[in-house]
N, C-alpha and C positions, 0 to 999 in steps of 0.2 A: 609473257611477262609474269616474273610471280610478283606476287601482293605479298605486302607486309601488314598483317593486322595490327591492329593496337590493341594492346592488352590493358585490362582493369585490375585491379589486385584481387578484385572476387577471382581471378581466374586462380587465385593463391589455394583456395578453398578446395579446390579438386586435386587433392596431391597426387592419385596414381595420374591422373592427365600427365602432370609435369614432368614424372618419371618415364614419360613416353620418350623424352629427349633429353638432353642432358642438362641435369640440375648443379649448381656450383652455389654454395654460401659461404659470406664471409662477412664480418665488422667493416667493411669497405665499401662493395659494390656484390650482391646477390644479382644470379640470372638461370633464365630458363632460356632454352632453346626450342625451336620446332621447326619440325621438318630438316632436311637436308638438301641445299643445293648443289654441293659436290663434298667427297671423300678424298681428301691429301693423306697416303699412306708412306709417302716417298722418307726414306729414313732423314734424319736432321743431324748428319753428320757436320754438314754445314751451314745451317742457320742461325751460329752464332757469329758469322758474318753479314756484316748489313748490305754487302752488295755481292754475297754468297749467289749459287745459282738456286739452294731453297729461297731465300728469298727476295729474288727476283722472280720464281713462279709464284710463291704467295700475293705478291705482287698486281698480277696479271689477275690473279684469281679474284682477286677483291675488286678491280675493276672490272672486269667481266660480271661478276655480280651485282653491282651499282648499276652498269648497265641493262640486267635483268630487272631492274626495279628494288633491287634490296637494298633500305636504306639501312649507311653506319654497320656495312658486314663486318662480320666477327671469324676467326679461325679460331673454334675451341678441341677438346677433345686430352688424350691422354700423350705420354711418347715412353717407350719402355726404358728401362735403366741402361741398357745396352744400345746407344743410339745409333748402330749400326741394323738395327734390326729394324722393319717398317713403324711409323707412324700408326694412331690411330685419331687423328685427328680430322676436322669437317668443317663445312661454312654450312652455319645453318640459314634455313631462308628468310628467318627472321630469331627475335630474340627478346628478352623482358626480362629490364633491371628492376629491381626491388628492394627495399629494404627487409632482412632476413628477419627481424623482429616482427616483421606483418608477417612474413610464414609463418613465425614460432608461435605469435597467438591462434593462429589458426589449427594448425594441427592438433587433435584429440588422441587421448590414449587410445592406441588401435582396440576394438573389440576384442579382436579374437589371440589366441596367442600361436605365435610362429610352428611350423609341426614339430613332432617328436623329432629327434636325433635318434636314428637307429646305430650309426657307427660314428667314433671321430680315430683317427691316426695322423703322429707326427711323424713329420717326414723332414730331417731324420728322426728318428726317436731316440730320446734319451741316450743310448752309449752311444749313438752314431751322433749328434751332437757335440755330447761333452769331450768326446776323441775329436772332433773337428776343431774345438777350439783348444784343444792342446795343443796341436799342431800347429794352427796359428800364433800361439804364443810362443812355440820353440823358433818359428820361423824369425816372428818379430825379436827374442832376445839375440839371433843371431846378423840382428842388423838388418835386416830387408824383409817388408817393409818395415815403415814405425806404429803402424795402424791397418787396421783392417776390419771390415764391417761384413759379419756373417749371420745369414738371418736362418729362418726354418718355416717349414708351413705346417698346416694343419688342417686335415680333410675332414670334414663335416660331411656325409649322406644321412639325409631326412625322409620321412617316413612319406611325405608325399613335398610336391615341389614348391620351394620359398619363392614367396611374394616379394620381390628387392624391394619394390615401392615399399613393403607394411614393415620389411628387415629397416629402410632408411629412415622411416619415420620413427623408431624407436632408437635410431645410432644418434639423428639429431636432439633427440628429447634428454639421453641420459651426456652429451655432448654438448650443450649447447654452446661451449664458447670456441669450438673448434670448427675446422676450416673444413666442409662437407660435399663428398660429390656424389654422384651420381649418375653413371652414365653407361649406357649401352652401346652395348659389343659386337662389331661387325659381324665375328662367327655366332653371334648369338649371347645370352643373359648378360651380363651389366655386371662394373666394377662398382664397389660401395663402399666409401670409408670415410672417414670424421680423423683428418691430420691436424698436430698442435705445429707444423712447421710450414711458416712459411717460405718458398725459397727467391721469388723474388715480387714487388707490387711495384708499378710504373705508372704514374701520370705526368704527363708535360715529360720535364727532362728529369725530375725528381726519378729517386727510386729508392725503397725499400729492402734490405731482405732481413731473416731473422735467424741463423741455423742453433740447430739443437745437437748437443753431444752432451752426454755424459746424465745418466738419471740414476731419481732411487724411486723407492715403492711410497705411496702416500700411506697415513691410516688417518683417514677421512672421521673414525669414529674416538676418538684420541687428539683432542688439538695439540695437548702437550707434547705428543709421540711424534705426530705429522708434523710440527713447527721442527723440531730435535735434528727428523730425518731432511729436509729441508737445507737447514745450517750446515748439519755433516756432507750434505752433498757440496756446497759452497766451501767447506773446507778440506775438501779428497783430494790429494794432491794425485792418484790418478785420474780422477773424473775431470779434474782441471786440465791435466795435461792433453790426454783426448779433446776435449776442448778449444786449448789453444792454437793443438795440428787443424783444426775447421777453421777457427776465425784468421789463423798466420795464412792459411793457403788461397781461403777468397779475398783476402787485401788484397795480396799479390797477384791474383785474377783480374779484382776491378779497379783496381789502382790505374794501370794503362788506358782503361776506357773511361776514366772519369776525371771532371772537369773538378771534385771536391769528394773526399772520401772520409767519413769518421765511422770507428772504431772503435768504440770503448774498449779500455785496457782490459777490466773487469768485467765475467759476464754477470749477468742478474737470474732470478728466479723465476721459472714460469711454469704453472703447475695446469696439468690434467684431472679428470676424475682419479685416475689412479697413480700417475708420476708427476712427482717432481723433474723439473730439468735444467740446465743450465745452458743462457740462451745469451745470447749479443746482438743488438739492435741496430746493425748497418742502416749508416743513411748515403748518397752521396748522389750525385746528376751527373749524367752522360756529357761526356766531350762531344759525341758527334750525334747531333740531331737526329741521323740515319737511324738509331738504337730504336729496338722495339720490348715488350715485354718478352715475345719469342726470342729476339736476339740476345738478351740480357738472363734469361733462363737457360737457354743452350749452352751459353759461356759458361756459365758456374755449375750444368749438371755435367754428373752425377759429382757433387759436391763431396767433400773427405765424411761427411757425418753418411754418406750412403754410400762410398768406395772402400774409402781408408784414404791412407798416403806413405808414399808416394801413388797416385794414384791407380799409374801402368800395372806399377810389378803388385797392385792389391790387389785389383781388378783380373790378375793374373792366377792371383790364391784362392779367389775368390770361385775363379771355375776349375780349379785343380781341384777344390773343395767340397764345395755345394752340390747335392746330390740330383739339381734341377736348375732349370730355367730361370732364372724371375719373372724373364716379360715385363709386363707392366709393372708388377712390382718392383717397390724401388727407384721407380720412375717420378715425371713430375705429371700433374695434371692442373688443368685450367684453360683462361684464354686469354683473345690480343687482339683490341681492335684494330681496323685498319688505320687511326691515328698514331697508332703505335704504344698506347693505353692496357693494362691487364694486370693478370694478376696469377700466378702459378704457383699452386705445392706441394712439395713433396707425398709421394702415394706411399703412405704406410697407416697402419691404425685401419686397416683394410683389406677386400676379402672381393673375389668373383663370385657370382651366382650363377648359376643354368641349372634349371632344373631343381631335384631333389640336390644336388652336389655346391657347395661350397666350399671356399679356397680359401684359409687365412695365412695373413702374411708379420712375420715380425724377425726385424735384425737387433744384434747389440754391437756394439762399437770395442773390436778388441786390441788390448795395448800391453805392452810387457807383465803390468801386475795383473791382468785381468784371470781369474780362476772358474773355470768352465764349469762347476755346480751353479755360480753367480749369475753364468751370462746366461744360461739355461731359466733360473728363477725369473733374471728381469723380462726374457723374452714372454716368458707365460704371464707378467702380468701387463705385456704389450696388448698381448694378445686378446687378454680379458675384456678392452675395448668393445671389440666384435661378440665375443664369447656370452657379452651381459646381455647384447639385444637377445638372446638366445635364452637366457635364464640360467648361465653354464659356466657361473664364472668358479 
């Protein structure tokens, strides 16, 4: 039988402990995981069905584990952008909810600072970028799609190998009001990022989501500049339009599966350290009891603000395009009690570790007027998120 300890918040105090398993914060509900009772890698093609065959073994899987003694199991963990590709999700054998404000007091500016950066390279780099989003725009002015969301990475090798725990502890400090994970990786080092999107929160039959499209650059040292940029985002009649392909396409997702759906017409302002963005605060509760956080996450990923739309033939530019994988990026990450409770969001604002080698991840959201020096600018200061824990912005 395994044992479920009970955690104190002093266990908050030991931050590399935490980062042993998978860490998750948020204004909601914070948790730590430990240990692993089993690995579900099986792809979630179908788990936004409630009586799908994923979850019906999730199912099994959380009674099987009640029955090993784990109380109130949790299935946390990542799912890549590509939901036809495996899972990296797990039931740990226990778990500790927290308030993330007891973390944030506790964590001290690390000592030491992160190692040197011997190389970074973008991938693609600059003209293999800025040619990828003309091309997207030639596509989209010819009718198909109307949107399309094309990101880029950025390889970081360091001069000896990064501590994720000491990298996370400095992504939550300059971060603090964003949604932060932390978690390790089956093949080895750990996914780490600080996302300002939510994409879905579930209690009861309640649920939550928030998507983001359309941003500009803050200047944080300039209120008058930073208020200016702000407004002109709220009045960009592309960054609205982008916008409106997110919020028209999840009505009409969870419209069917909800008992009460509101929308606002208008989205509002929700800023980062470094972006402004434009955001719409979906509320609405599930028709059928069955729904779970996992089920109501699967339905709406990979959402237009991380496809495009329509979202087939984006999804389709997207690999004629992209000179890579995403994997996990671009995915969602979180978890799901077995009350069917949780909380999931989108993986961007984030980067793998193993070793000396780090992987950062940033898309921009491209639409008829969008101008490929522009999407190129916004993605580097996505990027600068990860880039600051580093000193590299």
């Amino acid at each position: 039988m395994v044992e479920t300890p009970t955690f104190e918040n002093a266990c908050l105090q030991d931050f590399s402990a935490l980062c042993r398993g998978f860490l998750f914060t948020s204004p909601w509900r914070s948790l730590a995981t430990q240990g692993c009772y089993t690995t579900i890698d099986t792809p979630v093609q179908d788990a936004a069905q409630p009586q799908g065959a994923f979850q019906q073994q999730l199912r099994r899987h959380f009674a099987d584990a009640s029955k090993q003694g784990i109380a109130h199991p949790i299935v946390a963990g990542a799912i890549p952008f590509d939901v036809s590709q495996p899972a990296a999700l797990f039931i740990p054998e226990s778990h500790h909810l927290f308030h993330r404000t007891d973390l944030q007091r506790t964590l001290a500016s690390p000592a030491e600072p992160l190692p040197q950066v011997r190389r970074r390279a973008a991938v693609p780099d600059h003209a293999g970028f800025t040619r990828m989003v003309a091309d997207a725009v030639s596509a989209i002015r010819q009718g198909d799609p109307q949107k399309v969301v094309l990101s880029r990475l950025l390889d970081i090798v360091t001069e000896q190998p990064v501590d994720s725990a000491a990298l996370m502890q400095r992504v939550i400090a300059q971060n603090p009001d964003s949604y932060h994970f932390h978690l390790p990786l089956p093949e080895g080092g750990a996914l780490v990022g600080a996302s300002p999107e939510l994409l879905v929160r579930k209690q009861g039959r309640d649920f939550h989501t928030c998507p983001l499209a359309g941003s500009a650059r803050r200047h944080p040292q300039d209120v008058q500049q930073d208020r200016a940029a702000g407004e002109a985002l709220m009045q960009s009649a592309k960054d609205r339009h982008e916008h409106q392909l997110v919020t028209d396409a999840m009505r009409a997702t969870l419209q069917p599966r909800s008992r009460l759906l509101s929308v606002p017409a208008v989205p509002s302002l929700l800023t980062t350290a470094t972006l402004w963005h434009l955001a719409t605060q979906i509320q609405g509760d599930v028709l059928d009891a069955r729904e779970n956080a996992l089920s109501l996450a699967c339905l709406l990923h990979p959402t237009p603000a991380l496809s495009g739309f329509p979202h087939a033939r984006a999804c389709q530019l997207i690999q004629q395009l992209e000179p890579f994988d995403r994997r996990l990026f671009g995915g969602i990450v979180g978890w799901c009690d077995s009350e069917g409770n949780g909380e999931w969001v989108v993986t961007i604002r984030c980067g793998t570790v193993q070793g000396n080698r780090v992987r950062l991840f940033a898309g921009a959201g491209i639409v008829a007027d969008s101008h490929p020096e522009s999407e190129w600018r916004e993605t580097g200061v996505k990027l600068d998120t990860m880039l600051r824990a580093f000193g590299l912005q």
